[in-house]
N, C-alpha and C positions, 0 to 999 in steps of 0.2 A: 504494500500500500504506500502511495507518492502522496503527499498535503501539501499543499502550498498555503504562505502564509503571505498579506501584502497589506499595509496601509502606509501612510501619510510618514510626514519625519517628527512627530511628536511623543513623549512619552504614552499621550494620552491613545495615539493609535498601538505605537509598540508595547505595553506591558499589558493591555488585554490580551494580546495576540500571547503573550505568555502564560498569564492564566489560563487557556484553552488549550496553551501545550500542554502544561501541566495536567490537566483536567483530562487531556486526549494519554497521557501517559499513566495515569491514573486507573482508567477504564480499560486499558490494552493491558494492564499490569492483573489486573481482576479478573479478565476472563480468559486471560493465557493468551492470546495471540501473538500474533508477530509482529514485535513496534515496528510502527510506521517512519517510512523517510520523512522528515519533514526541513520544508525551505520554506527562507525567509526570503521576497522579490521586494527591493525598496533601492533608493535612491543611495541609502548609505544604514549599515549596519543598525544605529544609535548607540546600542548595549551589547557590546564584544561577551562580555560573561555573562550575559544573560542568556545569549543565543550558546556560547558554550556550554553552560550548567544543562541546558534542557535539549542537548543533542539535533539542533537547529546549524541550517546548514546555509549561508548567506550567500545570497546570488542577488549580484548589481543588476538594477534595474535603471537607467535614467531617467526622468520626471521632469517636466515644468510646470512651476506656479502658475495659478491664474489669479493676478491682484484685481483685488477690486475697486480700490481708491484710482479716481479720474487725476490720473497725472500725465504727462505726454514722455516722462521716463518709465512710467509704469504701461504704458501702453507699446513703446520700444519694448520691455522685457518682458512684456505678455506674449508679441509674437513671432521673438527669439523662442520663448520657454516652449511655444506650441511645435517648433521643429523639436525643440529636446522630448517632449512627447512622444511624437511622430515615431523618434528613435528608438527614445523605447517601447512602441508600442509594436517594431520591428523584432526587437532584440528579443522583448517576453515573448513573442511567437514563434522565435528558432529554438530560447528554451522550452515552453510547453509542449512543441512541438517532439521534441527528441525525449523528453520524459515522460509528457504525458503523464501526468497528475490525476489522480483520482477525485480530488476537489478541493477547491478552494477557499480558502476563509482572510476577507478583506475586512478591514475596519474603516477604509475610506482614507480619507486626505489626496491630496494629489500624486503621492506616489501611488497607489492602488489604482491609477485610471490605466495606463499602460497595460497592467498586469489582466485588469478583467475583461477590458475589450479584446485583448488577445485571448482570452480564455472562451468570449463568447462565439468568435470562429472558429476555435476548435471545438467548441462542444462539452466544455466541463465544466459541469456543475460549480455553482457558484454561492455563498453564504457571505451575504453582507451583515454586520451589524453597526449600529446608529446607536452613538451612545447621546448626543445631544436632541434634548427637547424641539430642535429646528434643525434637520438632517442640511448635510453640507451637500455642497453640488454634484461632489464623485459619488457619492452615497444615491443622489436621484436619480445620474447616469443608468449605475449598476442594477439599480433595482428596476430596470425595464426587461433585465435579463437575468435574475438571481433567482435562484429556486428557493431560496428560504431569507426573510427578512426577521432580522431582529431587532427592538428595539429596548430603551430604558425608561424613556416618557410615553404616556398615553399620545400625551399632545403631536407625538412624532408620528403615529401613524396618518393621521388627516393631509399631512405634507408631500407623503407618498403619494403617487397614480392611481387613480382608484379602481384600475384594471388589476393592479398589484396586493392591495390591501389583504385580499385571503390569503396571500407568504408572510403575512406579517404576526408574528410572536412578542408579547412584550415578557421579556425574561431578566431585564435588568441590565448590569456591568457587570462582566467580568475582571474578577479582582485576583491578584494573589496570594497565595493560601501563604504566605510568610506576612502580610500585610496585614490580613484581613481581620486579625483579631487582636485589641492591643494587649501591651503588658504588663499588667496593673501591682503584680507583685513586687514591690523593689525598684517601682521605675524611679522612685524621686531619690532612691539613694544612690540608685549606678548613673544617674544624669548630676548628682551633687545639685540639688535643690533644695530651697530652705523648707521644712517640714509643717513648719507655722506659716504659710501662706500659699494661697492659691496659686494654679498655674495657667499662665494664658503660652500656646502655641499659636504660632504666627506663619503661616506656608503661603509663601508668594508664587507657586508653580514650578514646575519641573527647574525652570534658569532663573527664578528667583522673580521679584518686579520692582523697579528703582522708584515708582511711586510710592508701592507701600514701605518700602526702606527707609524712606526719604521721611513718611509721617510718622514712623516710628521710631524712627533717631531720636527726634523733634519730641515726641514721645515720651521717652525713657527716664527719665525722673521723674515722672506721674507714673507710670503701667511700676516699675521697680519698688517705687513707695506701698503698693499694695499687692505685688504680686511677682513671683517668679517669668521671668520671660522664656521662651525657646526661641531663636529664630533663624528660620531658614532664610538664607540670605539669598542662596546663588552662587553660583561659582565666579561669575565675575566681580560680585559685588562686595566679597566677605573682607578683603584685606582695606576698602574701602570706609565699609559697616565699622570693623573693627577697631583703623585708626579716629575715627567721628569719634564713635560710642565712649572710647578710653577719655576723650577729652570735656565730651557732654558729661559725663557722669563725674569725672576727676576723681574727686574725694568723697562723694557720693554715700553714705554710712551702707545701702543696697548696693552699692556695682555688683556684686558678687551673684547677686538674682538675675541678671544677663547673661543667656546664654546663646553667644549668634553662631551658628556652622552654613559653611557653603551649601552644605547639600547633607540627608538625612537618607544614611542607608535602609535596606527593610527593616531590620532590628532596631537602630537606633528608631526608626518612624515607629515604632512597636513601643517601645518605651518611650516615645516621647508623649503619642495618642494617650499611652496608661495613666500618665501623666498627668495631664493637661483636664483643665476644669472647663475650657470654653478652648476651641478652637478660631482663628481668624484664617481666613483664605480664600482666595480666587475663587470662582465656582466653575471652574471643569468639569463633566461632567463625573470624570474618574474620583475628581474630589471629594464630590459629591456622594460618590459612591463609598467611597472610605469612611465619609461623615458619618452615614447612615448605620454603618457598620460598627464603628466604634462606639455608635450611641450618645454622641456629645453635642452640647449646643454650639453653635456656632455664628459668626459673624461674616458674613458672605461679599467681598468685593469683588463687583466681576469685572473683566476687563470692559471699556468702552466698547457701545454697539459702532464706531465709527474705524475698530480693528478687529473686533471679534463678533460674527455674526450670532453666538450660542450662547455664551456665560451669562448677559444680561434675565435671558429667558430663563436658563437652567435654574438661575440664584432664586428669582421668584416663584418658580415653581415648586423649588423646597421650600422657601419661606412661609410658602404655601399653606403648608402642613402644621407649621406652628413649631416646626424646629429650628428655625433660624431667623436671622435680622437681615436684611441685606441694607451696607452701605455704600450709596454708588459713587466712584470713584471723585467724581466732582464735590461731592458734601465731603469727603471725609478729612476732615481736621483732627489735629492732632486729642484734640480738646471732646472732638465728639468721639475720636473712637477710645478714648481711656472711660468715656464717662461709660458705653455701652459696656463695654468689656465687667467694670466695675459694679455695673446694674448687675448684669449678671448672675457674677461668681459670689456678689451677696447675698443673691434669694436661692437656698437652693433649693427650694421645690420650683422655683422658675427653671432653673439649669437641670433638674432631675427631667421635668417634665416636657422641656425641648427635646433633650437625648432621646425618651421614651420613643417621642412624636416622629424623629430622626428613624430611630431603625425599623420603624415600618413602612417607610419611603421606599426602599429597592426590593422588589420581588425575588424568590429564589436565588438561585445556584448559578448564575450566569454561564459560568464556565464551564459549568458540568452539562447543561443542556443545549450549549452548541456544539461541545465534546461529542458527546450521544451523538447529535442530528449530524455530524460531518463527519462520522466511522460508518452512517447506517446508511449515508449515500455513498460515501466512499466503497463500502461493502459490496453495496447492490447495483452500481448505477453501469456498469458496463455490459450488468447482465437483465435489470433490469429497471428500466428509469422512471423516477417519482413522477407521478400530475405534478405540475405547478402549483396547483390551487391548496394542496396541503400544506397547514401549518404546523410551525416546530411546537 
């Protein structure tokens, strides 16, 4: 058995595609078969040991953006990017062609466009899933030709074809089983937090975000005076964060409640969730989905709808539910976000009963039920092929 795995260059398309490795090696482990080859078709690797730990096999794909901001530089490299396309929409067709893949599993972004259209002239099976409440454009594409849609918001089906809508499953995100549960035992002695104070964790996205950096520097002797900080900085941004924070705080009687790291491995994000009495963060959808999971309340800033088509939606859509606050990037002062944060983590039957509201947000097993649905076509589809109209 061949899988092919394909999305976009974000974490938020790469680490689901892991959890359904995971989840496909899981199930092949249970019932004895013979693990399956699997490959990763993208623009560029992301996570070298990720794809190694999970026996993922990396095949270049190349991809062009399509920007959507009206600029006449972004319209030159819209249709440069469209030849880079073109290329690989060549390339992924001499690979599927000579392996010929039993089926495929995209999570969308612009790399994944090359890979499925080359998949749809050869004839194999295709499983998209849509983790945003408002499906991106590769995601619209593929789903004129995907034999199973999956999604995480209701709201994402109505945006689909309505020729298509009977492929459509809502089963949530796919998360990582090292993520997906924090670790509450011992987290605030192996992170060195103070024991008599609340913890606020602060996650600006996979590379960090220099606005919320920026209001939380600003920050940091109000959030410190009542509270342990975490924060993900970024990789670009930490030795930055770092030199600011040492000179805002100085002599500070709290400095020692700041804790900023570039970047938070699965374990260290394990103990940090354990942690943490309120969360602040982006609202990706994967976010999102870790929120729910951990059970915590949270303070939701998405990115602007003028660069990110999805997060404004997503945030309100959990807020929804009464697990969350959203602060949209334009309001948040440094002043508003210590006061929210501080509401909070003082009422805790408020902070109990957002976390509750929180983990009944994401339905099932993500991973395990695209797992199943992409072995049982992969299994039968050469000998014998699904109707479209069934759902996962």
């Amino acid at each position: 058995m061949k899988i092919v795995l394909t999305g976009g260059g974000t974490g938020g398309h790469f680490y689901p595609l892991i959890a359904i490795t995971e989840a496909i090696h899981e199930i092949v482990g249970e019932r004895r078969l013979v693990p399956p080859q699997i490959y990763y078709f993208a623009p560029a690797p992301y996570d070298d040991e990720a794809l190694f730990e999970n026996g993922i096999v990396f095949v270049k794909i190349p991809a062009g953006k399509m920007r959507r901001y009206k600029a006449l530089s972004n319209t030159l490299h819209n249709i440069l990017d469209l030849g880079l396309t073109a290329l690989g929409f060549f390339e992924a067709l001499l690979e599927l062609f000579r392996m010929y893949p039993d089926i495929i599993i995209s999570k969308g972004g612009y790399g994944s466009v090359p890979v499925v259209l080359a998949a749809k002239v050869i004839g194999i099976p295709i499983i998209i899933h849509e983790s945003d409440s408002k499906p991106g454009r590769a995601n619209l594409l593929a789903s004129r030709f995907a034999t199973r849609i999956g999604i995480a918001f209701e709201a994402a089906a109505l945006a689909f074809p309505p020729k298509v809508r009977g492929n459509i499953a809502l089963v949530g995100i796919p998360i990582r089983r090292e993520v997906a549960r924090p670790e509450v035992e011992g987290a605030k002695q192996e992170l060195g937090l103070d024991q008599n104070a609340p913890t606020v964790l602060i996650l600006g996205g996979s590379t960090g975000s220099a606005r919320i950096n920026e209001t939380v520097l600003t920050a940091l002797p109000d959030l410190v005076a009542f509270a342990n900080v975490i924060h993900q900085t970024g990789k670009k941004e930490i030795e930055s964060v770092k030199s600011t924070s040492s000179v805002i705080l100085g002599k500070n009687p709290h400095a020692e409640r700041y804790h900023p790291f570039a970047y938070l491995s699965a374990q260290s994000i394990r103990r940090a969730a354990g942690a943490a009495d309120i969360i602040i963060s982006r609202a990706g959808s994967t976010a999102i989905a870790e929120l729910s999971l951990w059970k915590k309340p949270a303070i939701l800033i998405p990115i602007p709808e003028s660069l990110s088509h999805d997060q404004r939606t997503n945030a309100y859509a959990y807020a929804h539910t009464g697990a969350a606050e959203v602060l949209e990037e334009a309001n948040m002062t440094p002043h508003v976000l210590v006061s929210e944060a501080k509401r909070i983590t003082s009422n805790h039957a408020l902070a109990q009963s957002m976390g509750q509201k929180g983990g009944s947000f994401m339905p099932g097993d993500a991973a395990r039920l695209i797992a199943e649905e992409a072995l049982r076509i992969a299994l039968t589809h050469e000998e014998d092929p699904l109707p479209p109209q069934q759902s996962v």
